[in-house]
DRENDO-1510 file (C-alpha; in Angstrom, 1 decimal, always signed):
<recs>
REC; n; res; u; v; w
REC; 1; UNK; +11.4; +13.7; -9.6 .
REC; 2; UNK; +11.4; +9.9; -8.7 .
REC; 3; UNK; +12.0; +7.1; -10.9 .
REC; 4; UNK; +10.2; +3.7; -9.9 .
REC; 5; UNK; +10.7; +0.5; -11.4 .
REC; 6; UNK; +7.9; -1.9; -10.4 .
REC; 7; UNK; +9.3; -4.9; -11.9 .
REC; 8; UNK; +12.5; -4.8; -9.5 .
REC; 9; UNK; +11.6; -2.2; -6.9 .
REC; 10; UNK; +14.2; +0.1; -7.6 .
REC; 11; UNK; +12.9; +3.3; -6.5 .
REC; 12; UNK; +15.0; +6.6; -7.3 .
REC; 13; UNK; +14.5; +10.4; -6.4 .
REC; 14; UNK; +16.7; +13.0; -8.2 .
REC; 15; UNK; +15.7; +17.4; -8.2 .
REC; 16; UNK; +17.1; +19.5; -10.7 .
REC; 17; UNK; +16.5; +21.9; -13.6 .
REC; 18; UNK; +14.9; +20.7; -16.6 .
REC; 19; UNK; +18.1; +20.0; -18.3 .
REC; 20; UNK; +19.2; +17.9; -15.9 .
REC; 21; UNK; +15.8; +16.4; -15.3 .
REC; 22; UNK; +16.1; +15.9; -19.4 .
REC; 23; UNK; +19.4; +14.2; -19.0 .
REC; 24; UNK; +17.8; +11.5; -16.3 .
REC; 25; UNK; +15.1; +10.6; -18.6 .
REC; 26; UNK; +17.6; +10.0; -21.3 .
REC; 27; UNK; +19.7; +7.8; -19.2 .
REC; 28; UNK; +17.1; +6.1; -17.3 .
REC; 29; UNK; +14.5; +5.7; -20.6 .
REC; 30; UNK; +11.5; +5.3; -18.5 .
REC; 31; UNK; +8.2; +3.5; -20.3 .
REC; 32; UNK; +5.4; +6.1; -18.8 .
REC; 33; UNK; +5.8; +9.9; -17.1 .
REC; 34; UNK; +3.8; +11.1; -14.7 .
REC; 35; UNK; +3.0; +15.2; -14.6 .
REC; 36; UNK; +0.7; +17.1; -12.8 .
REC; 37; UNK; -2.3; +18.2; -15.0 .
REC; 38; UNK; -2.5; +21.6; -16.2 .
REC; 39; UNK; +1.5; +21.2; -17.5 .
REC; 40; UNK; +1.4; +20.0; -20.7 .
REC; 41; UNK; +2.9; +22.6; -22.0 .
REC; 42; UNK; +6.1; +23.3; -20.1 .
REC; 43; UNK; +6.4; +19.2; -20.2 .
REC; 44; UNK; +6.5; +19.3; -24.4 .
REC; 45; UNK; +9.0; +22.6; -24.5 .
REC; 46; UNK; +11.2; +21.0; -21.6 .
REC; 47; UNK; +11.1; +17.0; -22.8 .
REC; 48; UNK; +9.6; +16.9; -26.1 .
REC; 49; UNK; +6.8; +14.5; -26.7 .
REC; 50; UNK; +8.4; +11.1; -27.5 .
REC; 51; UNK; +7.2; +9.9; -23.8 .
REC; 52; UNK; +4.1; +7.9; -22.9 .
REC; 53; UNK; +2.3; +10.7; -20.4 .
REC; 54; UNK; -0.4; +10.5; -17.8 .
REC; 55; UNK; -1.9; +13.4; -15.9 .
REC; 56; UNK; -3.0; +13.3; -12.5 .
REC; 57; UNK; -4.6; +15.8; -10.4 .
REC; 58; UNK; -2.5; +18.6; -8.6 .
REC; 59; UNK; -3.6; +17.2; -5.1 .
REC; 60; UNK; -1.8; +13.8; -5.6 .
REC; 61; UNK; +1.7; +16.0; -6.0 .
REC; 62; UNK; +1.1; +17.8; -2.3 .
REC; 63; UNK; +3.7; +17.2; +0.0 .
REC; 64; UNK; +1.1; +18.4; +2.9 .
REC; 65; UNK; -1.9; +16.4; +1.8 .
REC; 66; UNK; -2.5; +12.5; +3.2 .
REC; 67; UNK; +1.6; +12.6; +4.2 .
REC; 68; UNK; +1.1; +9.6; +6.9 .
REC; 69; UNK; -1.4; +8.0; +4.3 .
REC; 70; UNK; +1.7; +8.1; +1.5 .
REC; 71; UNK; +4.3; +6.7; +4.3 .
REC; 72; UNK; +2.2; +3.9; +4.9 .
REC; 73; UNK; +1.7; +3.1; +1.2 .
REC; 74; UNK; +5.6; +1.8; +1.3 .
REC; 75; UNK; +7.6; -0.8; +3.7 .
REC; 76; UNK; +8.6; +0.7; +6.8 .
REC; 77; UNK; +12.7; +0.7; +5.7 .
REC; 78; UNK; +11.5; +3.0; +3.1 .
REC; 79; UNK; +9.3; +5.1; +5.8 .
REC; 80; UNK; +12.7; +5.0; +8.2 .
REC; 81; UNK; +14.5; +6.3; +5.5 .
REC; 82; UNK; +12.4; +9.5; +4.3 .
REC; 83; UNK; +11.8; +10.4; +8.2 .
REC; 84; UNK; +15.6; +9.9; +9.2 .
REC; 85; UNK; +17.2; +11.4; +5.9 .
REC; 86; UNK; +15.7; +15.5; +5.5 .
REC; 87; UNK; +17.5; +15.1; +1.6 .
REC; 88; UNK; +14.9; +12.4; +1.1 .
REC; 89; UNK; +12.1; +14.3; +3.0 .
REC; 90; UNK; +12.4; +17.1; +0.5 .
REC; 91; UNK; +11.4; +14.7; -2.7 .
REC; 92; UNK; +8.5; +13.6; -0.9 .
REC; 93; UNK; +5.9; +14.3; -2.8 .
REC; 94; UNK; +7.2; +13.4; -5.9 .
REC; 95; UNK; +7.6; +10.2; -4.2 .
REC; 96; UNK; +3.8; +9.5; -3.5 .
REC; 97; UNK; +2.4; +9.8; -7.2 .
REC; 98; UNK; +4.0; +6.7; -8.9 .
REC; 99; UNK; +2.4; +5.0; -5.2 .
REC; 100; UNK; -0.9; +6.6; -5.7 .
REC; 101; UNK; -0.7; +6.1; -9.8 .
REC; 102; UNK; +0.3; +1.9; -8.8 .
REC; 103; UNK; -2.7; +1.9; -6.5 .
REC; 104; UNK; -4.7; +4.0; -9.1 .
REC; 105; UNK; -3.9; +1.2; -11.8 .
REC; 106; UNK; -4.8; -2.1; -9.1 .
REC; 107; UNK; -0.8; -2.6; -8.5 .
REC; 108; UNK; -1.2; -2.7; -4.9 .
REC; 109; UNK; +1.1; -5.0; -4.0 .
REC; 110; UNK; +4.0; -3.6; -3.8 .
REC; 111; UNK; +5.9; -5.4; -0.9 .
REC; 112; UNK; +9.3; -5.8; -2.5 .
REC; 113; UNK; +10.1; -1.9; -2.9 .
REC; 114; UNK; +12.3; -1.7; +0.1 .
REC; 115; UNK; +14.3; +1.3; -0.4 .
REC; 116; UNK; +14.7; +4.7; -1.7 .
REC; 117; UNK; +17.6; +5.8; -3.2 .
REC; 118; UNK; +18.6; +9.8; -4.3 .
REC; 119; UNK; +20.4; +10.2; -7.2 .
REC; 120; UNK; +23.2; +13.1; -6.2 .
REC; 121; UNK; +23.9; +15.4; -9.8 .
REC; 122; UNK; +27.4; +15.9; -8.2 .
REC; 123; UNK; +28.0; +11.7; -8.4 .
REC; 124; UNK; +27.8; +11.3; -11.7 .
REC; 125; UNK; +28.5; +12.3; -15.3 .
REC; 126; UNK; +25.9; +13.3; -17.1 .
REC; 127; UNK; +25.6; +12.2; -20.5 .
REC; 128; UNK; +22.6; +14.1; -22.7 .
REC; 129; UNK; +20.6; +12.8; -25.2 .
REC; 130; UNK; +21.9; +13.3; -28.3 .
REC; 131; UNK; +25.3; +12.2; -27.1 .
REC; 132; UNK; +24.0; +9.0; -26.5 .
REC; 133; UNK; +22.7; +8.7; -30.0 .
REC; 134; UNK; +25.3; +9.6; -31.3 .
REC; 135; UNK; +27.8; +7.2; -29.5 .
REC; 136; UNK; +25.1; +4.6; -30.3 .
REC; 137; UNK; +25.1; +3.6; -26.4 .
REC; 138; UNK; +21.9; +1.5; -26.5 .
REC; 139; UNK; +20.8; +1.8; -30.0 .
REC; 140; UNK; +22.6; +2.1; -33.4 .
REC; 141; UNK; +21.8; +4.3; -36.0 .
REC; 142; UNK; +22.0; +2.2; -38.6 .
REC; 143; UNK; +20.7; -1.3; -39.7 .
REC; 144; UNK; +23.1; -3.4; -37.7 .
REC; 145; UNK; +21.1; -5.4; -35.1 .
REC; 146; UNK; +22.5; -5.8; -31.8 .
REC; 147; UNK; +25.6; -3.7; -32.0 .
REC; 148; UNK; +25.4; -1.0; -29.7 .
REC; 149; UNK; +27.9; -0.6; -27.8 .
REC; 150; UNK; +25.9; -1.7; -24.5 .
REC; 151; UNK; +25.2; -5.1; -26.7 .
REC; 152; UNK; +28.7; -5.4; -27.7 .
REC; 153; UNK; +30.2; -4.9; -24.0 .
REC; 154; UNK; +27.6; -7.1; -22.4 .
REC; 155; UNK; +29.0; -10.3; -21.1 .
REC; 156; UNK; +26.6; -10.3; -18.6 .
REC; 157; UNK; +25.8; -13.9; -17.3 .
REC; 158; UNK; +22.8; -12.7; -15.3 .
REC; 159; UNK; +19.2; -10.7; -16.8 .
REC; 160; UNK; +20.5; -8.5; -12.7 .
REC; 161; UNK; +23.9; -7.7; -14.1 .
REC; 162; UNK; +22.6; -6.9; -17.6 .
REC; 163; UNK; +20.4; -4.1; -15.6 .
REC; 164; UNK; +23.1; -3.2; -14.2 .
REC; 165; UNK; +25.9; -2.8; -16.5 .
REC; 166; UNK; +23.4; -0.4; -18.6 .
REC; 167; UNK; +22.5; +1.5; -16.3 .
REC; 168; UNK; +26.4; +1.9; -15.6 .
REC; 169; UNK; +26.9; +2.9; -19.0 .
REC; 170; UNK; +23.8; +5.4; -18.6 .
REC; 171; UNK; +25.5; +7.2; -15.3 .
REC; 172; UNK; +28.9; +6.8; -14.7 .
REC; 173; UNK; +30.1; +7.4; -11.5 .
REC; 174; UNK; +33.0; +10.2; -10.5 .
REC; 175; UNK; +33.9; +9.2; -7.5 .
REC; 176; UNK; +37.4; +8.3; -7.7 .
REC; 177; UNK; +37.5; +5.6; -4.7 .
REC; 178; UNK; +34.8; +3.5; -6.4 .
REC; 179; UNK; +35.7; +3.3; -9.7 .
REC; 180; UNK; +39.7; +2.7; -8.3 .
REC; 181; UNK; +37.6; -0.8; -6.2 .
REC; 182; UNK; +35.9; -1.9; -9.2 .
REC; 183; UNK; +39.2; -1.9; -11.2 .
REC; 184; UNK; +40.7; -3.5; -8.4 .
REC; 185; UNK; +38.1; -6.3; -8.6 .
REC; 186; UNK; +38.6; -6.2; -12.5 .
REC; 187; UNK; +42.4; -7.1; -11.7 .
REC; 188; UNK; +41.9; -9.7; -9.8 .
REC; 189; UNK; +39.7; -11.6; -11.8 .
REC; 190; UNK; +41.7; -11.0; -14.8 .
REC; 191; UNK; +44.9; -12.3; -13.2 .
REC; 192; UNK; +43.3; -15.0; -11.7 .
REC; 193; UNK; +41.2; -16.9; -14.2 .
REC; 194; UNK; +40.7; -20.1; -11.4 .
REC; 195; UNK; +38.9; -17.6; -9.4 .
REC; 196; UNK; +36.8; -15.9; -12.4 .
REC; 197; UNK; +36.1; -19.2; -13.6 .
REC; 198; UNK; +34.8; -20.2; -10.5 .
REC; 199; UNK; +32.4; -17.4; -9.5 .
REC; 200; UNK; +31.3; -17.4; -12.9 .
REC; 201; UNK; +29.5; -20.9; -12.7 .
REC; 202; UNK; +28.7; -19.9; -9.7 .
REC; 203; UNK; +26.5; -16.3; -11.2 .
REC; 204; UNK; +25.3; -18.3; -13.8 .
REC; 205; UNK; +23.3; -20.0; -11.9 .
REC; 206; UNK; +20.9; -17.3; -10.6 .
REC; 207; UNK; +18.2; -16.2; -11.5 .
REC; 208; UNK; +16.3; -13.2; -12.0 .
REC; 209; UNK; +16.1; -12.9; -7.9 .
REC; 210; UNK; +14.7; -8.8; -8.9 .
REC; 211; UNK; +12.0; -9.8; -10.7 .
REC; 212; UNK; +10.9; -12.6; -8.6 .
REC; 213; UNK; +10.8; -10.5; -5.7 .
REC; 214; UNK; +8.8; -8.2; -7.4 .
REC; 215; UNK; +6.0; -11.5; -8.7 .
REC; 216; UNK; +6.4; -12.8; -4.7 .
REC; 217; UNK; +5.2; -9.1; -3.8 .
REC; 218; UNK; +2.4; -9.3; -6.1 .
REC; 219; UNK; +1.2; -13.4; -4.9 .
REC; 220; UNK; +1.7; -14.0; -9.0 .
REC; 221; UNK; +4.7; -16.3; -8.8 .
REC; 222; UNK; +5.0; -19.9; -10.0 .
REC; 223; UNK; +5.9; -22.9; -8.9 .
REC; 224; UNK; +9.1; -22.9; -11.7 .
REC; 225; UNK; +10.5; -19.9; -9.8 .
REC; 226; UNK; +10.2; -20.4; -6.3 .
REC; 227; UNK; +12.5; -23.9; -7.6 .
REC; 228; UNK; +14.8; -20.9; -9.7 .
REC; 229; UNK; +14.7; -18.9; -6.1 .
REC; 230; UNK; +16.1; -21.6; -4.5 .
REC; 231; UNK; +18.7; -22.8; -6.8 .
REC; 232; UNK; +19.6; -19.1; -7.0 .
REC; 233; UNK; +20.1; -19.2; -3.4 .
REC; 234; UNK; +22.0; -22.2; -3.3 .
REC; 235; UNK; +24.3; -20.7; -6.0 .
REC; 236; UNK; +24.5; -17.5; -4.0 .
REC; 237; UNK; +25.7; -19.6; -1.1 .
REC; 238; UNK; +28.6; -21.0; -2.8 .
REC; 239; UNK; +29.2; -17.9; -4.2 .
REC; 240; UNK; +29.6; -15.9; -1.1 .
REC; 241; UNK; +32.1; -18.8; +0.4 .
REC; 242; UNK; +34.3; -18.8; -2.7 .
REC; 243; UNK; +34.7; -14.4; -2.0 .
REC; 244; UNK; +35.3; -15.1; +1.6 .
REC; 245; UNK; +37.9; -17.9; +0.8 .
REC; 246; UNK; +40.1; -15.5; -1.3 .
REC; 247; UNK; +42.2; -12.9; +0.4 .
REC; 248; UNK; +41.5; -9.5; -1.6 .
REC; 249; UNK; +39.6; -7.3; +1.0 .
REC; 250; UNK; +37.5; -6.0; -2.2 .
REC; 251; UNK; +35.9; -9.5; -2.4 .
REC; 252; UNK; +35.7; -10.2; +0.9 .
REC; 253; UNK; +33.3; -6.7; +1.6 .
REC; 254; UNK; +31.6; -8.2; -1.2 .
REC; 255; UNK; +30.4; -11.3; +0.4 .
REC; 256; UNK; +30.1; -9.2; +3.3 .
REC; 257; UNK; +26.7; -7.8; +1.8 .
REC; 258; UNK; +25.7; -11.0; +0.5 .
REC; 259; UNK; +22.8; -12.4; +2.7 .
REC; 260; UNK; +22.4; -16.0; +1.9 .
REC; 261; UNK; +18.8; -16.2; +2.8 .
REC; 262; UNK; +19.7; -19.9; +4.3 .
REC; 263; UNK; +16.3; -20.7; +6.3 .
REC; 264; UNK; +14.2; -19.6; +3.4 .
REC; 265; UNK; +16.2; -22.0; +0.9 .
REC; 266; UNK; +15.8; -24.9; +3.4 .
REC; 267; UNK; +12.3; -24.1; +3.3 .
REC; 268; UNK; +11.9; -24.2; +0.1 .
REC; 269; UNK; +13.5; -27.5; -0.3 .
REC; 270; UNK; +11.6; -28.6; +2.0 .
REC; 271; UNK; +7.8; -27.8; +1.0 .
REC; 272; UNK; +8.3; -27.7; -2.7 .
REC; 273; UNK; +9.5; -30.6; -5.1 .
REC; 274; UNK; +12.2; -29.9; -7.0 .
REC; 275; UNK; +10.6; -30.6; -10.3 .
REC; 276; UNK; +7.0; -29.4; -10.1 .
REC; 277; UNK; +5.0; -31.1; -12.4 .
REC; 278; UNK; +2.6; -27.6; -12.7 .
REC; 279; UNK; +3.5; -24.3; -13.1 .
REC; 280; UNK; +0.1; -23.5; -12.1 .
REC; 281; UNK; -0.1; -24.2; -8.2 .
REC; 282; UNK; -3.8; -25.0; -8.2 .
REC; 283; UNK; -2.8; -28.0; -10.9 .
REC; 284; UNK; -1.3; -29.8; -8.0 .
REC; 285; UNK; +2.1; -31.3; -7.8 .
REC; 286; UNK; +3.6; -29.1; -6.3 .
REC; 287; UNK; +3.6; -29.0; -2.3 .
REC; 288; UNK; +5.9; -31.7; -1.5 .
REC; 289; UNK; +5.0; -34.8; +0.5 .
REC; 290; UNK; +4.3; -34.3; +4.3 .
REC; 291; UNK; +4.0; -30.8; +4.3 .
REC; 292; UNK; +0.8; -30.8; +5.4 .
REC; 293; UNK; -1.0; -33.9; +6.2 .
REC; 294; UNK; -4.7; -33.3; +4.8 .
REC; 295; UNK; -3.1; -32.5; +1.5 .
REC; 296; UNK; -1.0; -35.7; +2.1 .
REC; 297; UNK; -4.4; -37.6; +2.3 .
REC; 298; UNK; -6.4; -36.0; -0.9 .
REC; 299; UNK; -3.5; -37.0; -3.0 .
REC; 300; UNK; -3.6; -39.9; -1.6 .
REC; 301; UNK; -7.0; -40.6; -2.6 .
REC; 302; UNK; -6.8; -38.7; -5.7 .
REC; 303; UNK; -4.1; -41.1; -7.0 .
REC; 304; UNK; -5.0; -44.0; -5.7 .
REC; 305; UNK; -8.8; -43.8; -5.2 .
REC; 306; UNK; -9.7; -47.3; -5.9 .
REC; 307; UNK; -8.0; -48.8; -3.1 .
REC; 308; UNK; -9.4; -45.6; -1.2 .
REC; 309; UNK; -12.8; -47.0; -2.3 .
REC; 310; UNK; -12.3; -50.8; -1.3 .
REC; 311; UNK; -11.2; -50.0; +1.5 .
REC; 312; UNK; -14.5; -47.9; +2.7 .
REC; 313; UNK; -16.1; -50.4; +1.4 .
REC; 314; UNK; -14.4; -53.7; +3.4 .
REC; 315; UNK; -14.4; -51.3; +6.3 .
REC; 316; UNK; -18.1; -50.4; +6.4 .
REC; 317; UNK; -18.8; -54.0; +6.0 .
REC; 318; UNK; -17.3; -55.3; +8.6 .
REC; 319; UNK; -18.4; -52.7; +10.9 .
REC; 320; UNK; -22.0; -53.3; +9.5 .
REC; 321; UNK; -22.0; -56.9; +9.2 .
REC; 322; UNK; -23.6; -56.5; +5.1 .
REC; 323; UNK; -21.9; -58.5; +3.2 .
REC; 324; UNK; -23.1; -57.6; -0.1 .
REC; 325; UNK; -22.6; -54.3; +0.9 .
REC; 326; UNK; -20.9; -52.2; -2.2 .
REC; 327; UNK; -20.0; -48.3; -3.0 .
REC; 328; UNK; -21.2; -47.1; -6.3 .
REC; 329; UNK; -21.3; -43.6; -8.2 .
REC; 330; UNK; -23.8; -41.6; -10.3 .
REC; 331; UNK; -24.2; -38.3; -11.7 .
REC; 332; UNK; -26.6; -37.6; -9.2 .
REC; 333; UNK; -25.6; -38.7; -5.6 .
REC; 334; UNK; -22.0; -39.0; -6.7 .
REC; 335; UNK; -20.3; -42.1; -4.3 .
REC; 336; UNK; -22.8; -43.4; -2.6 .
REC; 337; UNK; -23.3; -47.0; -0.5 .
REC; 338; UNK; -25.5; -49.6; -2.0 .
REC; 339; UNK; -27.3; -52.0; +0.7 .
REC; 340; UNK; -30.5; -54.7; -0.5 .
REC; 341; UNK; -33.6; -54.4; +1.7 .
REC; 342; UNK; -33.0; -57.5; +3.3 .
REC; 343; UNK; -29.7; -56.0; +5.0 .
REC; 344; UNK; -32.2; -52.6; +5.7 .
REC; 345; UNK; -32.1; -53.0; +9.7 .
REC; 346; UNK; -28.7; -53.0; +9.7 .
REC; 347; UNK; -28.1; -49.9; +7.9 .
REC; 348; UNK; -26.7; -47.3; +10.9 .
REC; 349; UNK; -28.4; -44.3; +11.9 .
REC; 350; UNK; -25.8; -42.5; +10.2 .
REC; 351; UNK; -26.4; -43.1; +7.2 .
REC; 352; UNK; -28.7; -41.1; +4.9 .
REC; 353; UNK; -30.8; -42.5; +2.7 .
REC; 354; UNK; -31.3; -40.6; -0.4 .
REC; 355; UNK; -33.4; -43.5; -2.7 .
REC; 356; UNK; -34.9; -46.9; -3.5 .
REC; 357; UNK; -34.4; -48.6; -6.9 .
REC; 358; UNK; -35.3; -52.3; -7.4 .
REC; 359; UNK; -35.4; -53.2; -3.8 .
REC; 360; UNK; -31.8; -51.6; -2.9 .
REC; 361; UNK; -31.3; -48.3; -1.0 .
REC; 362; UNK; -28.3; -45.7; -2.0 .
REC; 363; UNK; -27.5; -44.2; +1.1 .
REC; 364; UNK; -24.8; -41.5; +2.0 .
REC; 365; UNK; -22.7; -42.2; +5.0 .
REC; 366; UNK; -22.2; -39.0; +7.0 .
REC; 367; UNK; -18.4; -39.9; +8.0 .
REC; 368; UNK; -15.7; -40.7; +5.9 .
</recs>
């Protein structure tokens, strides 16, 4: 089975028996399942029908069929990992129908899912459904609004860490070693409230880096949060030097796997302004000055296009030697140059002329 997440790019694959498989959808709570038509009935007797289905065909599920066509559907770090992992290999093609069912449903950008991950049955304690109803995990089962106990531990400063911290709840780990580091990490924090305080300002000043990724991927982000990306990155910066500056080896792996992206946040603050005036690129506002110089020049002339204009018009003038030369604008022509008959010989060859009304000729000027 593989569990995808196109908002983030968390991609998951997990085998098993159907209770198992029934325990994973409980924990993970996915929006929409995908089966292989012709099972509808050994989907409803193993997982009930409280899940938003769709159906594809049986030739979407072969492991056999179009195998180099699925590989190439996802980054090559995923690709590397499937061909140098066999465990991976094996979930193959469960893997390719949430690709084919994205591309099905025109989500075919899908640049920022970057890895595959297996979720081991052995590494984690598996919590069933009606347990987690009835420990009111993520929902209560009463009136009380917010007061599961997922809402009540959640001091999350981040929408990231809020993922995550459910999604710790939903599957914790057994592994003895880990859990003993993220105690240890706990500790220190708790014993040294400087230090919490400090990476604390620090986290809450990132954004939803997942999700953006995922809006990059898909050329749909806005102006707004590229700025967020690089204030996140910024924070992230700070972040990773206060971990490195303590001495608890915990922390410092931490920062170790912290990349702070620093060219990409220099180029950011170097091609965007830091307030956009649009969200909507197309808007304007947004490409900061000398970026690229043609741009440099239309807003130029879109914001100050009556001094653009005089100065056409003193230039052409000069060059010309009409005096009375002027640059006027209708509905028709658009901006045009106005010259009497009596300057007509002096009009260049350049120049278009597109009519004659009470003895002046509108002409278009084939340069600027």
């Amino acid at each position: 089975m593989a569990f995808l997440d196109i908002s983030t790019g968390e991609f998951y694959v997990a085998e098993g028996p159907d209770n198992y498989i029934d325990k994973l959808l409980s924990n993970l709570s996915p929006k929409e399942i995908i089966y292989q038509r012709g099972f509808d009935e050994r989907f409803r007797q193993a997982f009930g029908t409280n899940y938003y289905t769709y159906k594809l065909d049986d030739w979407v599920f072969s492991e056999e069929l179009n195998r180099e066509k699925a590989l190439q559907a996802v980054r090559h770090a995923v690709a590397q990992r499937v061909r140098h992992r066999p465990h991976l290999g094996r979930h193959f093609g469960c893997r390719r129908h949430p690709l084919y069912y994205l591309e099905f449903t025109e989500h075919k950008e899908i640049g920022h899912i970057a890895s595959i991950s297996r979720i081991d049955q052995d590494d984690y304690v598996w919590i069933d459904k009606f347990t987690i109803r009835n420990l009111e995990l993520f929902t209560t089962n009463g009136s009380r609004d917010r007061s599961s106990f997922a809402n009540v531990m959640d001091r999350t400063l981040t929408p990231m860490g809020g993922r995550l911290l459910k999604r710790w709840i939903a599957m914790p780990i057994r592994d003895i070693g880990r859990i003993n580091r993220r105690l240890d990490v706990v500790q220190r924090f708790v014993e040294d409230s400087d230090l919490a305080e400090a990476v604390g300002e620090q986290v809450s000043l990132i954004g939803d880096l997942e999700r953006i990724a995922s809006r990059i991927a898909a050329a749909r982000v806005t102006p707004r949060e590229l700025v967020q990306l690089k204030n996140s990155l910024a924070a992230i910066e700070l972040l990773k030097a206060i971990l490195e500056s303590t001495d608890d080896g915990n922390l410092h792996r931490l920062a170790a796997e912290i990349d702070v992206l620093a060219q990409m946040r220099l180029k950011l603050e170097r091609e965007i302004y830091p307030d956009p005036a649009n969200n909507q690129i197309q808007k304007g506002g947004v490409i900061a000055d000398g970026v690229n110089p043609e741009l440099d020049d239309l807003r130029r002339i879109a914001l100050h296009g009556k001094d653009v204009l005089q100065q056409i018009q003193q230039r052409e003038s000069e060059l010309t030697g009409i005096p009375s030369l002027k640059i006027g604008y209708n509905n028709i022509f658009g901006y045009f140059i106005e010259v009497r008959n009596a300057h007509k010989e002096k009009v260049p060859d350049t120049w278009i002329r597109k009519a004659d009304a009470f003895q002046r000729r509108a002409l278009h000027h084939r340069g600027n």
